[in-house]
PDB file of N, H, CA, C and O in Angstrom:
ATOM      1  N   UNK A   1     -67.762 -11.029 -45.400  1.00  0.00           N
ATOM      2  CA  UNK A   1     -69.049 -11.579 -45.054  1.00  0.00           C
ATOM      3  C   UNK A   1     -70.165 -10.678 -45.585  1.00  0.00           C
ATOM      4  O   UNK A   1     -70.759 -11.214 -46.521  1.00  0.00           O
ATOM      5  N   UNK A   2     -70.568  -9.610 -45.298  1.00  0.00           N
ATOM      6  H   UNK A   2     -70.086  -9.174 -44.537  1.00  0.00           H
ATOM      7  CA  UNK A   2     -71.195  -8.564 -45.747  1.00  0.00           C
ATOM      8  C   UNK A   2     -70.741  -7.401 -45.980  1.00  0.00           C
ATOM      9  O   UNK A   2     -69.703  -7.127 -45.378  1.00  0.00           O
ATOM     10  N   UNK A   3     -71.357  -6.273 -46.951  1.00  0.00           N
ATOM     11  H   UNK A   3     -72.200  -6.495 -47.440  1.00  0.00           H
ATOM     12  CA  UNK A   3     -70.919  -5.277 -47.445  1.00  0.00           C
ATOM     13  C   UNK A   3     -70.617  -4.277 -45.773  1.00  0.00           C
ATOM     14  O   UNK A   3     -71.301  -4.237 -44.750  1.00  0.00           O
ATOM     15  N   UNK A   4     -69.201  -3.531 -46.160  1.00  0.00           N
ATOM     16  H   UNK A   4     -68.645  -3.563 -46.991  1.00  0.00           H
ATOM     17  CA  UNK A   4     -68.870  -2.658 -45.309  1.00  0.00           C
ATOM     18  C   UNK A   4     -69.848  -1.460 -45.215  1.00  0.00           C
ATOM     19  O   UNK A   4     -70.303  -0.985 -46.255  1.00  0.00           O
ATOM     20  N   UNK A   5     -70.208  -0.922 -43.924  1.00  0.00           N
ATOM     21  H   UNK A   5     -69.838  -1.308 -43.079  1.00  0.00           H
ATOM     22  CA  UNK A   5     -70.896   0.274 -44.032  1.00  0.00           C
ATOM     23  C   UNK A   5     -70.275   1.585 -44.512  1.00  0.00           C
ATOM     24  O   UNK A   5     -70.881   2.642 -44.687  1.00  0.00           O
ATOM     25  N   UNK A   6     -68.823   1.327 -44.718  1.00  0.00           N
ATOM     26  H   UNK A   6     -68.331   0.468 -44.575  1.00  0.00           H
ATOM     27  CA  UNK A   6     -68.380   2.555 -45.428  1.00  0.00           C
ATOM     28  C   UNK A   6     -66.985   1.948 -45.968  1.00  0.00           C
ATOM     29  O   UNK A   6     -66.403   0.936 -45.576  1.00  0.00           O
ATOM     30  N   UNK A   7     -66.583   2.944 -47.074  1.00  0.00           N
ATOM     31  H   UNK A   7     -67.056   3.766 -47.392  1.00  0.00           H
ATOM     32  CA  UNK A   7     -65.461   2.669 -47.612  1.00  0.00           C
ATOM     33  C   UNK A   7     -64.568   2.566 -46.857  1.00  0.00           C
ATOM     34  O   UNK A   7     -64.482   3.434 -45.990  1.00  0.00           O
ATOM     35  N   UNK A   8     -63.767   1.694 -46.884  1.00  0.00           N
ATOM     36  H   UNK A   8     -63.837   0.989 -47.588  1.00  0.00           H
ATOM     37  CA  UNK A   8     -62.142   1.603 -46.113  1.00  0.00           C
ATOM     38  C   UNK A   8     -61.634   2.737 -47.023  1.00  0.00           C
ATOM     39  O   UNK A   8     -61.315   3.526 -46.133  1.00  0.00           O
ATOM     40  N   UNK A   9     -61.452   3.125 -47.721  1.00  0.00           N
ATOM     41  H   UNK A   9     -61.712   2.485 -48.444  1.00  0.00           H
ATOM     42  CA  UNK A   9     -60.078   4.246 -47.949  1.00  0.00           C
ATOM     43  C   UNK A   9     -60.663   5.791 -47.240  1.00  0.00           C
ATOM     44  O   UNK A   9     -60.321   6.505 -46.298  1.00  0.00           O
ATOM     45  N   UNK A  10     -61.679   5.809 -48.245  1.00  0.00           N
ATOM     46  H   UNK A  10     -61.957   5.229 -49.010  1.00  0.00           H
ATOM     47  CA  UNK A  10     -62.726   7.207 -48.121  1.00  0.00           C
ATOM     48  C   UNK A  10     -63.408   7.708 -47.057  1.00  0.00           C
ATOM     49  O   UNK A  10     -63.530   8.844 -46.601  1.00  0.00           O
ATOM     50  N   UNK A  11     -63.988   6.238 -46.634  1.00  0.00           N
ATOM     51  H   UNK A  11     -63.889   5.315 -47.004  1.00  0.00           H
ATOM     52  CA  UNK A  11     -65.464   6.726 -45.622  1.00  0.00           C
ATOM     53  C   UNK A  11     -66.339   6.668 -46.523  1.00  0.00           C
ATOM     54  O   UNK A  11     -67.353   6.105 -46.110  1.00  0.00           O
ATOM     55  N   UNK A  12     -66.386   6.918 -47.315  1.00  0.00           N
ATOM     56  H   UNK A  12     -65.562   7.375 -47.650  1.00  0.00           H
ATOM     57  CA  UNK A  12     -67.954   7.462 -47.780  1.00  0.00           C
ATOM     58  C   UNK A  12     -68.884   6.483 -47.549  1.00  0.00           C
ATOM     59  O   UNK A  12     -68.377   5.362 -47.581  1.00  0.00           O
ATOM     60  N   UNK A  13     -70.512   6.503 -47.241  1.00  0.00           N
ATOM     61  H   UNK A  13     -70.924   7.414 -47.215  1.00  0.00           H
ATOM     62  CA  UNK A  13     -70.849   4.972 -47.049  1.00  0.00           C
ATOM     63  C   UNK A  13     -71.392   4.619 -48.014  1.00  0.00           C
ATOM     64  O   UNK A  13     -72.005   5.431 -48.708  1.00  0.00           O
ATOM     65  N   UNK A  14     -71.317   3.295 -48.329  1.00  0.00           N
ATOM     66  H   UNK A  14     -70.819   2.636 -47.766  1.00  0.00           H
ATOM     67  CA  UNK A  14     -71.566   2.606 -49.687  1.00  0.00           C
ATOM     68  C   UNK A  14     -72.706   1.499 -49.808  1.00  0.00           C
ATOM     69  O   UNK A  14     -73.120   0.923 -50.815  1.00  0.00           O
ATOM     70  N   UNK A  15     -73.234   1.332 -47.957  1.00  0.00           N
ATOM     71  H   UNK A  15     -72.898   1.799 -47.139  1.00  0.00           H
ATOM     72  CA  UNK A  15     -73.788  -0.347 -47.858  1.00  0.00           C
ATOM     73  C   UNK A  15     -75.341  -0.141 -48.478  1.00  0.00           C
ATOM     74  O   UNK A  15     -75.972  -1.015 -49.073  1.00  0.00           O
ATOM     75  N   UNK A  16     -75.774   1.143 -48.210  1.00  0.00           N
ATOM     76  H   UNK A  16     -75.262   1.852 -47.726  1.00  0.00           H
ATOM     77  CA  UNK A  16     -77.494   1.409 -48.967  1.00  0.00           C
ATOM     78  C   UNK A  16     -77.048   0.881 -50.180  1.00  0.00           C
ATOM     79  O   UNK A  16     -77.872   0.170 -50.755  1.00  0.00           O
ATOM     80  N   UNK A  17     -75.931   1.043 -50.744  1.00  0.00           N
ATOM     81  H   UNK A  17     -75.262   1.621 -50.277  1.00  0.00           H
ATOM     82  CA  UNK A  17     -76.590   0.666 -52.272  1.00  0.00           C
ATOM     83  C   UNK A  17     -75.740  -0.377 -53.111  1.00  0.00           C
ATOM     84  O   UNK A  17     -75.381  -0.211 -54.276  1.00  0.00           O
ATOM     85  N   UNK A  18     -75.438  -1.666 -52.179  1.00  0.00           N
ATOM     86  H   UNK A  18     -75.730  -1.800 -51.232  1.00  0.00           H
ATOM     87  CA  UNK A  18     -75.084  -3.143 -52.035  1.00  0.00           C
ATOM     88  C   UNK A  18     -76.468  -3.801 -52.820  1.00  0.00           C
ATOM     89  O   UNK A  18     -76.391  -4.203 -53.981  1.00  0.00           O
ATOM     90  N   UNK A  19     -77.662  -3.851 -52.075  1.00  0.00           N
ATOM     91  H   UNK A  19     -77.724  -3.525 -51.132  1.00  0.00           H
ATOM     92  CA  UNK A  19     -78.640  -4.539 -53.214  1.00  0.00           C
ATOM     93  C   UNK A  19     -79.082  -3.970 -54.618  1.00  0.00           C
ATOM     94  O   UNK A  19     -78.977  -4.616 -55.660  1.00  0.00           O
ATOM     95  N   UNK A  20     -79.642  -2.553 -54.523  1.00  0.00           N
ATOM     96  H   UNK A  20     -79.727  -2.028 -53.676  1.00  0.00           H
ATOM     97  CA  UNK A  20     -79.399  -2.292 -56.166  1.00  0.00           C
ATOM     98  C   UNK A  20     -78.435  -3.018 -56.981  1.00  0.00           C
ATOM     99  O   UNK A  20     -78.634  -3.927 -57.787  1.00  0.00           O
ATOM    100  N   UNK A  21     -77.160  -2.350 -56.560  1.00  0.00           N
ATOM    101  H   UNK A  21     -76.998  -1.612 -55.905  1.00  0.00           H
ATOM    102  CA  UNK A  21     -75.845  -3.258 -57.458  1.00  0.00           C
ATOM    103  C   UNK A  21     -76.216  -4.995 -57.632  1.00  0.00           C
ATOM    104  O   UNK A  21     -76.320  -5.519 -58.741  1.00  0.00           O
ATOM    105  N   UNK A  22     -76.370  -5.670 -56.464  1.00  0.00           N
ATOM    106  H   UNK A  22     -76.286  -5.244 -55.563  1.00  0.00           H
ATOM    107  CA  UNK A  22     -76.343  -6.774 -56.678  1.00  0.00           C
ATOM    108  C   UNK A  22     -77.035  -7.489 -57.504  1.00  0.00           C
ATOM    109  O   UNK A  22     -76.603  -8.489 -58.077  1.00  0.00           O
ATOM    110  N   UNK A  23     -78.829  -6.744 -57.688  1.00  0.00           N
ATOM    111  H   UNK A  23     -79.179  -5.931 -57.223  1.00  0.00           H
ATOM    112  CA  UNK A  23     -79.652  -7.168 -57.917  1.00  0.00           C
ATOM    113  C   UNK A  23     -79.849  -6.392 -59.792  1.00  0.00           C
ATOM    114  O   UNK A  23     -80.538  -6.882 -60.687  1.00  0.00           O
ATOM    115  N   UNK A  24     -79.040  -5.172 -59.874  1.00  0.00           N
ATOM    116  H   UNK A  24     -78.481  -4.773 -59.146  1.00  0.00           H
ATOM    117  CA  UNK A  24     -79.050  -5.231 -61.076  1.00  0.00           C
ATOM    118  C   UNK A  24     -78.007  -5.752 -61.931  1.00  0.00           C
ATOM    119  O   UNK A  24     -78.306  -6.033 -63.091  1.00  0.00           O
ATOM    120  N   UNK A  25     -76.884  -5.911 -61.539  1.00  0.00           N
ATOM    121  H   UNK A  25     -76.641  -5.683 -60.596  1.00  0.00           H
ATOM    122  CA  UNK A  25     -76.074  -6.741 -62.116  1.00  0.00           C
ATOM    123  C   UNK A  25     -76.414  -8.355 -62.447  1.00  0.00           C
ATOM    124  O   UNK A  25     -75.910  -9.120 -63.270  1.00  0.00           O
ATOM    125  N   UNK A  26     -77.171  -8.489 -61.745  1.00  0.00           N
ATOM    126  H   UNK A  26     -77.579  -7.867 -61.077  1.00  0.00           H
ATOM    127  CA  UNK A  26     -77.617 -10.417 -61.345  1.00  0.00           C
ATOM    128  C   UNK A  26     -78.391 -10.046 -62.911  1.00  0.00           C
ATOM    129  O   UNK A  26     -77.750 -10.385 -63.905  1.00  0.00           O
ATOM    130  N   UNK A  27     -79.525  -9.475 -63.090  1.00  0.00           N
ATOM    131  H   UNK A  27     -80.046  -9.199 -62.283  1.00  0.00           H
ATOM    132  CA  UNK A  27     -80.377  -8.781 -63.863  1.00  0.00           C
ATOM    133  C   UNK A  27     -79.632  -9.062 -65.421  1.00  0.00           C
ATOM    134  O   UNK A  27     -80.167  -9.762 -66.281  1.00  0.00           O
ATOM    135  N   UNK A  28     -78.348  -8.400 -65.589  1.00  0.00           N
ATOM    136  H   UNK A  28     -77.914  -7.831 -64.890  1.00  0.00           H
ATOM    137  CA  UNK A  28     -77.459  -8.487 -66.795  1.00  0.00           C
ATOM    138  C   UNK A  28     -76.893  -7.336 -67.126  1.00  0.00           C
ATOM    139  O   UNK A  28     -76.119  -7.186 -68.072  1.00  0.00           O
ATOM    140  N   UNK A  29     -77.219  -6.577 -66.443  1.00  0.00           N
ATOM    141  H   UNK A  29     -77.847  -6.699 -65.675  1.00  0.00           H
ATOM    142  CA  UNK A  29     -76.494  -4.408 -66.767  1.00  0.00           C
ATOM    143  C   UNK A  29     -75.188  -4.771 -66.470  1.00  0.00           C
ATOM    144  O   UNK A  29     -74.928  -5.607 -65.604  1.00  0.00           O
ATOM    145  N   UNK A  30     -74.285  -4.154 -67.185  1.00  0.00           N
ATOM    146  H   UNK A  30     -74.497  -3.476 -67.889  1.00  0.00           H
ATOM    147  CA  UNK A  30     -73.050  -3.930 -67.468  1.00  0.00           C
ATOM    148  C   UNK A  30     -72.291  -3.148 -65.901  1.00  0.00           C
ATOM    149  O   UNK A  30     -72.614  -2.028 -65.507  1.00  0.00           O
ATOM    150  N   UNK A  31     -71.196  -4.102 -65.159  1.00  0.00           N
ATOM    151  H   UNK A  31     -70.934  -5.012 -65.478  1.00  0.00           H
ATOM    152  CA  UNK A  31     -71.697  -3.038 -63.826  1.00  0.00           C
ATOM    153  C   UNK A  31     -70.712  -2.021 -63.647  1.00  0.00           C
ATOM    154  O   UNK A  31     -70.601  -1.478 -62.548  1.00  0.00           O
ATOM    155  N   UNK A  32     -69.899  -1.666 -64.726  1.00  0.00           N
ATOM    156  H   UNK A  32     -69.989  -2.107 -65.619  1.00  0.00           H
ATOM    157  CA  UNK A  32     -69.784  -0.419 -64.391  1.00  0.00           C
ATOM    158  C   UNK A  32     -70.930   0.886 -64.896  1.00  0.00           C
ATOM    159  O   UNK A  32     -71.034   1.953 -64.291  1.00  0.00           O
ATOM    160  N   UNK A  33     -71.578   0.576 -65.900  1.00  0.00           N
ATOM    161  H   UNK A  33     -71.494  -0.290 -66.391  1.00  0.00           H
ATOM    162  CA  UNK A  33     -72.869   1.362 -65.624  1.00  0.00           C
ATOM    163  C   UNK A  33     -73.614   1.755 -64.543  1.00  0.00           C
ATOM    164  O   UNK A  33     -74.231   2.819 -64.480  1.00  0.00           O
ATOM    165  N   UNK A  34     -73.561   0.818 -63.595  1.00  0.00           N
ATOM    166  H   UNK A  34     -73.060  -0.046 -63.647  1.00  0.00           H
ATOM    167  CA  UNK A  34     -74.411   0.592 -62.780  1.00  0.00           C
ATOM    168  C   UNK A  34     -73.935   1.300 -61.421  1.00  0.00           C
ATOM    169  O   UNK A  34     -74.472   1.769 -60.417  1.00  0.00           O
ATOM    170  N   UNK A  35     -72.833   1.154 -61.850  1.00  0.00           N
ATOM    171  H   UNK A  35     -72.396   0.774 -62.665  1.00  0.00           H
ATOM    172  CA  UNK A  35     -71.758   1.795 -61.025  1.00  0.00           C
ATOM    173  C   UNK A  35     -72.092   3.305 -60.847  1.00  0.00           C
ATOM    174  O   UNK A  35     -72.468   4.072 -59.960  1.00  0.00           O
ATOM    175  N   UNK A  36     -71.740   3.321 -62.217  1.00  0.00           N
ATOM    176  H   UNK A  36     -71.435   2.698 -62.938  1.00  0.00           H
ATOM    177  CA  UNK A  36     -71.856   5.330 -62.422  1.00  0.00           C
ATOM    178  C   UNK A  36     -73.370   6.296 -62.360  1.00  0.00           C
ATOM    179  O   UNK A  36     -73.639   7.497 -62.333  1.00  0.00           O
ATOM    180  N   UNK A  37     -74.020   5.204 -62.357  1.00  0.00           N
ATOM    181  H   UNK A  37     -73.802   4.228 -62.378  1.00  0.00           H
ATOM    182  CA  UNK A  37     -75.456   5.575 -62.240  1.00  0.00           C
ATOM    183  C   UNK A  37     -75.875   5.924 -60.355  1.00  0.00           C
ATOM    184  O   UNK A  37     -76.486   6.880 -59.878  1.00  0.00           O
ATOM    185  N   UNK A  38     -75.402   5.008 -59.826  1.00  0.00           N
ATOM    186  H   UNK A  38     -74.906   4.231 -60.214  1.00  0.00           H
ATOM    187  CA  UNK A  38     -75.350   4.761 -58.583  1.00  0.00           C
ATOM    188  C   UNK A  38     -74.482   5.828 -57.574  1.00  0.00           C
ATOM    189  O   UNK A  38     -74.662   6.008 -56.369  1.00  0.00           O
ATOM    190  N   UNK A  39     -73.503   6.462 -58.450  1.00  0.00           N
ATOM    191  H   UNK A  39     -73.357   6.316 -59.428  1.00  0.00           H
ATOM    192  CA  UNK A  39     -72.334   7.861 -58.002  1.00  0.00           C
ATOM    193  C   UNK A  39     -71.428   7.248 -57.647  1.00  0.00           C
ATOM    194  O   UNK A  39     -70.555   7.910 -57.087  1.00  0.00           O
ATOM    195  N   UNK A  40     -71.234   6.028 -57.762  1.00  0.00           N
ATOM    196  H   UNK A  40     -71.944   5.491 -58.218  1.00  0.00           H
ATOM    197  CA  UNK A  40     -69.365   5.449 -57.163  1.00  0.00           C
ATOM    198  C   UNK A  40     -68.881   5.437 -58.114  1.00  0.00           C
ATOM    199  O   UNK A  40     -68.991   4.576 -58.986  1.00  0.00           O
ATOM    200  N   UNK A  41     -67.940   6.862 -58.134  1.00  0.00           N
ATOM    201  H   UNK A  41     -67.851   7.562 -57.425  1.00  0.00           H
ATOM    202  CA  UNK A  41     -66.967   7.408 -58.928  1.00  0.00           C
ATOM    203  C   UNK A  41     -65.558   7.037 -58.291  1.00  0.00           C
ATOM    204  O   UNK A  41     -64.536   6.816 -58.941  1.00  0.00           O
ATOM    205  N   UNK A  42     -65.642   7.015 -57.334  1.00  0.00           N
ATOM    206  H   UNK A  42     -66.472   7.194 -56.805  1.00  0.00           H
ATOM    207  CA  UNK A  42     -63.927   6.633 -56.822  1.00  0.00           C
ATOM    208  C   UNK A  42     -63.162   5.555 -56.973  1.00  0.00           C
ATOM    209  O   UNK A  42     -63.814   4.514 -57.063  1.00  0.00           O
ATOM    210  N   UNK A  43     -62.066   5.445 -57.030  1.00  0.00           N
ATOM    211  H   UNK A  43     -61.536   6.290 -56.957  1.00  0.00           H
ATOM    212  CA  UNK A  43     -61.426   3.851 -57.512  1.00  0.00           C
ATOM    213  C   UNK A  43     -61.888   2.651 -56.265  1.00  0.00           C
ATOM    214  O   UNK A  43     -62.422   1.543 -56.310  1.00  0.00           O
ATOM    215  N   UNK A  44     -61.417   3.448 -55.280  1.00  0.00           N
ATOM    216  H   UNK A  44     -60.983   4.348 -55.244  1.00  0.00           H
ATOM    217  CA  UNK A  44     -61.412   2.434 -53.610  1.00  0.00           C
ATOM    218  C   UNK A  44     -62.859   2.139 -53.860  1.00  0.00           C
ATOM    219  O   UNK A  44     -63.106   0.998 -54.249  1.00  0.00           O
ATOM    220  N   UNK A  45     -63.809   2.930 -53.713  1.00  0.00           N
ATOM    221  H   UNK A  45     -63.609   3.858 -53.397  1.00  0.00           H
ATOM    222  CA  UNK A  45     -65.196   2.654 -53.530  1.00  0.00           C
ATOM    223  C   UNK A  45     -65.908   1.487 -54.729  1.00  0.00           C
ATOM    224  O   UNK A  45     -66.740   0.585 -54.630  1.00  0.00           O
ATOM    225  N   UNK A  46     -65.246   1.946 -55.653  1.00  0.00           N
ATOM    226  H   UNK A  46     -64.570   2.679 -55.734  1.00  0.00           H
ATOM    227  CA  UNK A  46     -65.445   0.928 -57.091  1.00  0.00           C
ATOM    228  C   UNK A  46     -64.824  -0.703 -56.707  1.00  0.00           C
ATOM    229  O   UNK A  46     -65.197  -1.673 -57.368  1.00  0.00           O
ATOM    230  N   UNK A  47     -64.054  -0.805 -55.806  1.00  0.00           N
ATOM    231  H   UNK A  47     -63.751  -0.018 -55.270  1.00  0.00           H
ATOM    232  CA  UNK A  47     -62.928  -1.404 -55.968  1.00  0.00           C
ATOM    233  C   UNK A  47     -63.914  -2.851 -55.021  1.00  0.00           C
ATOM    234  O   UNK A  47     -64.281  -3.971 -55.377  1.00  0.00           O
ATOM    235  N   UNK A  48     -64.020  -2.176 -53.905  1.00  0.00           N
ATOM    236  H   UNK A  48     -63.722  -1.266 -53.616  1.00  0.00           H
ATOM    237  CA  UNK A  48     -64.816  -2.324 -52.540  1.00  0.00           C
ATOM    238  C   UNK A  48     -66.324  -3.483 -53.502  1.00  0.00           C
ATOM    239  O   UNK A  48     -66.789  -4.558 -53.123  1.00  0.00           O
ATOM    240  N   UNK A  49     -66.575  -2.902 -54.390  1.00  0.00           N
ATOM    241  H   UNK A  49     -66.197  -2.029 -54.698  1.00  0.00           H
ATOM    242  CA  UNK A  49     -67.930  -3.451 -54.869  1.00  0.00           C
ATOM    243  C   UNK A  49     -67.564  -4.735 -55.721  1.00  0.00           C
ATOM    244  O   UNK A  49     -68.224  -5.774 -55.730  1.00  0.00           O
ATOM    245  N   UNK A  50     -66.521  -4.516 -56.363  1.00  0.00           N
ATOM    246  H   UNK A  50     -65.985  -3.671 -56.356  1.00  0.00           H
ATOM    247  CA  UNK A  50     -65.954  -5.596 -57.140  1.00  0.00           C
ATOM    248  C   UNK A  50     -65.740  -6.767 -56.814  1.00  0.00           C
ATOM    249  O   UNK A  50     -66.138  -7.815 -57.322  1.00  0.00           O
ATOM    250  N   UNK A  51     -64.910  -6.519 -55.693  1.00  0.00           N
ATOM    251  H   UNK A  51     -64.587  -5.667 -55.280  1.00  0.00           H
ATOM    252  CA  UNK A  51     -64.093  -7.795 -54.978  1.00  0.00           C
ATOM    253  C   UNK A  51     -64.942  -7.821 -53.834  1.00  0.00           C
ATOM    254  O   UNK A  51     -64.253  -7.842 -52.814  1.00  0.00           O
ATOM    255  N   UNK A  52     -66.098  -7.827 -53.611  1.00  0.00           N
ATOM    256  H   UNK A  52     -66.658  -7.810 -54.440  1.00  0.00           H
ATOM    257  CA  UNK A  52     -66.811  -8.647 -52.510  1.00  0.00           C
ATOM    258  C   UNK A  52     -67.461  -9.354 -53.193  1.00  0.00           C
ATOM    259  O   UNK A  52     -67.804  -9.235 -54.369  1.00  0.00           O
ATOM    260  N   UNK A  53     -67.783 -10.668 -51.938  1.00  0.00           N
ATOM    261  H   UNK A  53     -67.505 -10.766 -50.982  1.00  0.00           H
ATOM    262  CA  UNK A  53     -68.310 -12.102 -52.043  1.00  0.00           C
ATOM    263  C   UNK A  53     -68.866 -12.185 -50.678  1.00  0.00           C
ATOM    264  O   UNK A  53     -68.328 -12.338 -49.581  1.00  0.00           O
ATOM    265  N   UNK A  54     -70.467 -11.997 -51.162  1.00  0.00           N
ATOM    266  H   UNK A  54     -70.904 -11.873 -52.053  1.00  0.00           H
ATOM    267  CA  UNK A  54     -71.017 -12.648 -50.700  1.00  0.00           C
ATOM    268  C   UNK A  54     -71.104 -13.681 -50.043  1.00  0.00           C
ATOM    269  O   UNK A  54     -71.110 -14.658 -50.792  1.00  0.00           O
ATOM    270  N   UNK A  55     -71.211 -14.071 -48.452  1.00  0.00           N
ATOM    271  H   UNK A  55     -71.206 -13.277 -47.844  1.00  0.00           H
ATOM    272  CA  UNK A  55     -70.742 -15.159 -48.018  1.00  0.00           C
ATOM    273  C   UNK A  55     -71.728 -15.227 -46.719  1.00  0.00           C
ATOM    274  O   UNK A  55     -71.751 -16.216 -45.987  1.00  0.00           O
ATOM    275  N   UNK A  56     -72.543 -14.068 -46.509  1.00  0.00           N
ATOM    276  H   UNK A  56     -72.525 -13.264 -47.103  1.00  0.00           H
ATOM    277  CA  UNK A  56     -73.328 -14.212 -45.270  1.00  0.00           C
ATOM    278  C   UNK A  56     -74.201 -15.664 -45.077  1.00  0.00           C
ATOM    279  O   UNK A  56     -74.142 -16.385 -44.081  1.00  0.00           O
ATOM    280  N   UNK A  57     -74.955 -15.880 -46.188  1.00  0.00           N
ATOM    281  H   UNK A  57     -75.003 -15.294 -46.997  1.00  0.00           H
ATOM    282  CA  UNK A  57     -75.788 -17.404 -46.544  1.00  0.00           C
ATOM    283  C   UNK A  57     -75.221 -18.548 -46.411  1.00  0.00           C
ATOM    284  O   UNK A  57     -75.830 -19.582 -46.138  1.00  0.00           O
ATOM    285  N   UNK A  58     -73.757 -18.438 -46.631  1.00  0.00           N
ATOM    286  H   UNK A  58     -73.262 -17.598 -46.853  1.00  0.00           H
ATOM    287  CA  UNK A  58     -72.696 -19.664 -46.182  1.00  0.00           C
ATOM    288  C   UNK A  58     -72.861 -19.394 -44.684  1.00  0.00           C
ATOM    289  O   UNK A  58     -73.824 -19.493 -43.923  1.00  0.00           O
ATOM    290  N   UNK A  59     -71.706 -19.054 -44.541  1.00  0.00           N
ATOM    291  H   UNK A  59     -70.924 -18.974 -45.160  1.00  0.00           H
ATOM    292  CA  UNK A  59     -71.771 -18.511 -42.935  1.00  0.00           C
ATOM    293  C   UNK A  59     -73.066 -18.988 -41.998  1.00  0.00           C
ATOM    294  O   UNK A  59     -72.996 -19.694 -40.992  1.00  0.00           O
ATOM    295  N   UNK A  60     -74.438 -18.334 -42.679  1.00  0.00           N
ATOM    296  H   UNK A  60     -74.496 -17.760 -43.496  1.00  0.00           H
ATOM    297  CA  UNK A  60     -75.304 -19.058 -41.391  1.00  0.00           C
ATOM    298  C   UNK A  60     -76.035 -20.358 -41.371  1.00  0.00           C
ATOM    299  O   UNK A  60     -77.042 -20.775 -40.798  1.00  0.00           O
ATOM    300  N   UNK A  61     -74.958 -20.958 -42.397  1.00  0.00           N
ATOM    301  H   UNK A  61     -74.140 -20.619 -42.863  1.00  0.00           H
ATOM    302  CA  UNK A  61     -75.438 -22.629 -42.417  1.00  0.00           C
ATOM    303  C   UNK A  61     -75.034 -23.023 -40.867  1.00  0.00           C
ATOM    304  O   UNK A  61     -75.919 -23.551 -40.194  1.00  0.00           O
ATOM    305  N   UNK A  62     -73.645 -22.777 -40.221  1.00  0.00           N
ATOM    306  H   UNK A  62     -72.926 -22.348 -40.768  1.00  0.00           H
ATOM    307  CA  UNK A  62     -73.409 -23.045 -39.547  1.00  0.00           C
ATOM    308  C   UNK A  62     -73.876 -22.769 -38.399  1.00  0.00           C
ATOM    309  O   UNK A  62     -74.399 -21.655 -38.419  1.00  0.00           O
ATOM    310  N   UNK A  63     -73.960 -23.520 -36.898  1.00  0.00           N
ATOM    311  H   UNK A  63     -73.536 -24.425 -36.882  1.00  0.00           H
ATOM    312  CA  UNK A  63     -74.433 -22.930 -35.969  1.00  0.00           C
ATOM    313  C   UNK A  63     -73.218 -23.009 -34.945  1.00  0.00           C
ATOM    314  O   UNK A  63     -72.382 -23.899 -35.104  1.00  0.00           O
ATOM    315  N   UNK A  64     -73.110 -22.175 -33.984  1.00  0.00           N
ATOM    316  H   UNK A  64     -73.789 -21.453 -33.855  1.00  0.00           H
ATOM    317  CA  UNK A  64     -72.374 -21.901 -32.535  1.00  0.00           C
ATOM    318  C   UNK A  64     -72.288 -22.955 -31.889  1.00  0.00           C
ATOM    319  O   UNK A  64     -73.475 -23.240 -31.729  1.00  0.00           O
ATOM    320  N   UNK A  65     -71.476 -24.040 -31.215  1.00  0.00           N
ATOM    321  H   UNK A  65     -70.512 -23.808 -31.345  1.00  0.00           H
ATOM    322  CA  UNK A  65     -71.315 -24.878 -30.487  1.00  0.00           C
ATOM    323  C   UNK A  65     -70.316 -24.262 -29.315  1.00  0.00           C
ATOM    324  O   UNK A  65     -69.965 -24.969 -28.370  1.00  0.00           O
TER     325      UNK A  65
END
């Protein structure tokens, strides 16, 4: 649903810098550049950025019954 506040393998926290990434990749930068610019050097932490999807905006179509 939304970015984790910290790495599952590491810890380290990663969620401050979820919109940069998002918003410069959307942009057209190459994202592992964006990556290394940003200091996520680790595989898990790299990994973590890759394979999320965005889904919070889905999600609050719906309401609680």
């Amino acid at each position: 649903m939304i970015i984790p506040i910290r790495c599952f393998s590491c810890g380290k926290p990663v969620a401050h810098l979820w919109e940069e990434y998002k918003e410069r990749v959307t942009k057209g930068e190459d994202p592992k550049k964006v990556m290394d610019s940003l200091g996520l050097e680790r595989y898990c932490c790299r990994s973590l950025f890759l394979g999320h999807v965005d889904l919070i905006d889905l999600a609050g179509e719906f309401k609680k019954s």
